[in-house]
C-alpha positions as CSV (number, residue, x, y, z in Angstrom):
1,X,8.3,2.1,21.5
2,X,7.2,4.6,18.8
3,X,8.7,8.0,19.0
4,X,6.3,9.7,17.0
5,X,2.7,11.1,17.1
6,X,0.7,12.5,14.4
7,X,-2.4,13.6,14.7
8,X,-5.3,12.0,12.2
9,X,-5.5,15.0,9.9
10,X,-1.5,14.0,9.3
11,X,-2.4,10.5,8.9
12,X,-5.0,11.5,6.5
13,X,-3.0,13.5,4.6
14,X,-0.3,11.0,4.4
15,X,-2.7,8.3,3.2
16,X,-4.3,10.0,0.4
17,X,-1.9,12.1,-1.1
18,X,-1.2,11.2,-4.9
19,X,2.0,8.5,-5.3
20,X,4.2,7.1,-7.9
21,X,5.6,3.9,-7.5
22,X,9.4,3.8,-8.4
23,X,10.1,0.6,-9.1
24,X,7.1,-1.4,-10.8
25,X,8.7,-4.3,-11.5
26,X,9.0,-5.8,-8.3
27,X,9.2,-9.2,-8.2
28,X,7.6,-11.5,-5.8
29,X,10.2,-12.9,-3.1
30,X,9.3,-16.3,-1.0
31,X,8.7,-15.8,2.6
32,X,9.0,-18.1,5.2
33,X,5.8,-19.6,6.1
34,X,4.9,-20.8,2.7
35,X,3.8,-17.1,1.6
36,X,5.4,-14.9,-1.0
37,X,5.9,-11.2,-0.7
38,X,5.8,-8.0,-3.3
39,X,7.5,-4.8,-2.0
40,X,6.9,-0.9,-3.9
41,X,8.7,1.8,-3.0
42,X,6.2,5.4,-4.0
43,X,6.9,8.7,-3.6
44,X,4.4,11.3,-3.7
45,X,5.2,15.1,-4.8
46,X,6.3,16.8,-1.8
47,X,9.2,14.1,-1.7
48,X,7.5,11.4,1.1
49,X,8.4,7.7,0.4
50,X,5.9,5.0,0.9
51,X,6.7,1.2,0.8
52,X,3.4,-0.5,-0.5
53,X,3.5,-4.6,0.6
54,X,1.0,-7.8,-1.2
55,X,1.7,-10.7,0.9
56,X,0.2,-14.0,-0.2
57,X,-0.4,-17.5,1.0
58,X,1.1,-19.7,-1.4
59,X,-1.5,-22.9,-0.6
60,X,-4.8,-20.0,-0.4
61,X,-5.3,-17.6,-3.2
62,X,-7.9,-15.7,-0.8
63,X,-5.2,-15.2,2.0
64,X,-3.3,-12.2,1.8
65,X,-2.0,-8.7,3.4
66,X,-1.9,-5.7,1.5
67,X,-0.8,-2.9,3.4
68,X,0.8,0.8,2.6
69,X,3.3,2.5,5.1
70,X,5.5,5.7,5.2
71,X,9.1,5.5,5.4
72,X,10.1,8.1,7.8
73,X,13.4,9.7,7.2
74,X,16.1,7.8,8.5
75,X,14.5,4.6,7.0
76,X,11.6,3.8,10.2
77,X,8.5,2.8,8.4
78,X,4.6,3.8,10.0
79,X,2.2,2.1,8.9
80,X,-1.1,3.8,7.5
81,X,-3.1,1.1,6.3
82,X,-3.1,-2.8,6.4
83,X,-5.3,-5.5,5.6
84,X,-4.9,-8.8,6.7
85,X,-6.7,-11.2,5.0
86,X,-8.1,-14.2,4.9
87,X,-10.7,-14.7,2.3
88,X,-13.3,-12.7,3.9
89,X,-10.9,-9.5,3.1
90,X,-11.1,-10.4,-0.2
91,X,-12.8,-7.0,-1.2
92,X,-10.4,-5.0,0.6
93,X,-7.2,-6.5,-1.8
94,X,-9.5,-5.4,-4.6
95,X,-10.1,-2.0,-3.2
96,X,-6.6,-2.1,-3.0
97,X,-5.7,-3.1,-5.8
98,X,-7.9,-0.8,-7.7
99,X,-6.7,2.1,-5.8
100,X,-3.5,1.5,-7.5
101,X,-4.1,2.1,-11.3
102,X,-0.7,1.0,-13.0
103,X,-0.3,3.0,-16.5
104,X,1.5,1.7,-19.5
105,X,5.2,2.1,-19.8
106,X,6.3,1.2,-16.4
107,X,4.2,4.4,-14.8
108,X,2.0,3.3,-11.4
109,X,0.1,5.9,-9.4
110,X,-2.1,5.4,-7.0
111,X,-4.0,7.6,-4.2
112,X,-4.9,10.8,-4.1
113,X,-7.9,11.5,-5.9
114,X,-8.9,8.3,-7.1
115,X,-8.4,7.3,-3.5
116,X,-11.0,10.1,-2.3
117,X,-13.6,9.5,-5.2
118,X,-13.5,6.1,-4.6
119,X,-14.0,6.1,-0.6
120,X,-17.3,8.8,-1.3
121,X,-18.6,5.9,-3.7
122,X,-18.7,3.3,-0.6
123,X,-20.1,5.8,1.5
């Protein structure tokens, strides 16, 4: 049973807020299931970690899960957003994917602003 409530403006605040991802070189790891899996571990400013998932079917490009949670403090994850896909979710990977902008150098941000301007252009 979840032990914790937050109300949306929390949520919200949690899912937008700008985030670096620490370790950009993640490498994809085989899942059972004939799938393969990417894990990110972000942090935003205040000090909040995030664990950002791409989980693929290995036999269908088009069907995935993409998802971003919060790693509570004491290591319990909530999640804030998920898509699962089959190819009709398509778009949401690439909304996704384009909300997270990876820089040269090994720097990757994602959210924030980009997240906002970008849910006002689909409005």
């Amino acid at each position: 049973m979840n032990d914790l409530l937050l109300p949306n403006d929390d949520l919200t605040a949690l899912r937008v807020a700008t985030k670096r991802v620490t370790n950009p070189g993640a490498r994809w790891r085989d899942k059972p299931g004939r799938h393969k899996q990417q894990n990110f571990v972000a942090a935003s400013e205040d000090g909040e970690r995030y664990r950002v998932y791409l989980r693929q079917n290995l036999d269908d490009d088009r069907d995935f899960s993409c998802g971003l949670a919060w790693i509570r403090r004491g290591g319990r994850g909530v999640s804030l957003v998920r898509y699962n896909g089959a190819s009709v979710l398509y778009a949401k990977f690439v909304l996704l994917r384009r909300w997270c902008r990876f820089g040269g150098h090994g720097d990757a941000t994602f959210g924030g602003d980009q997240a906002e301007r970008g849910r006002a252009q689909r409005a």
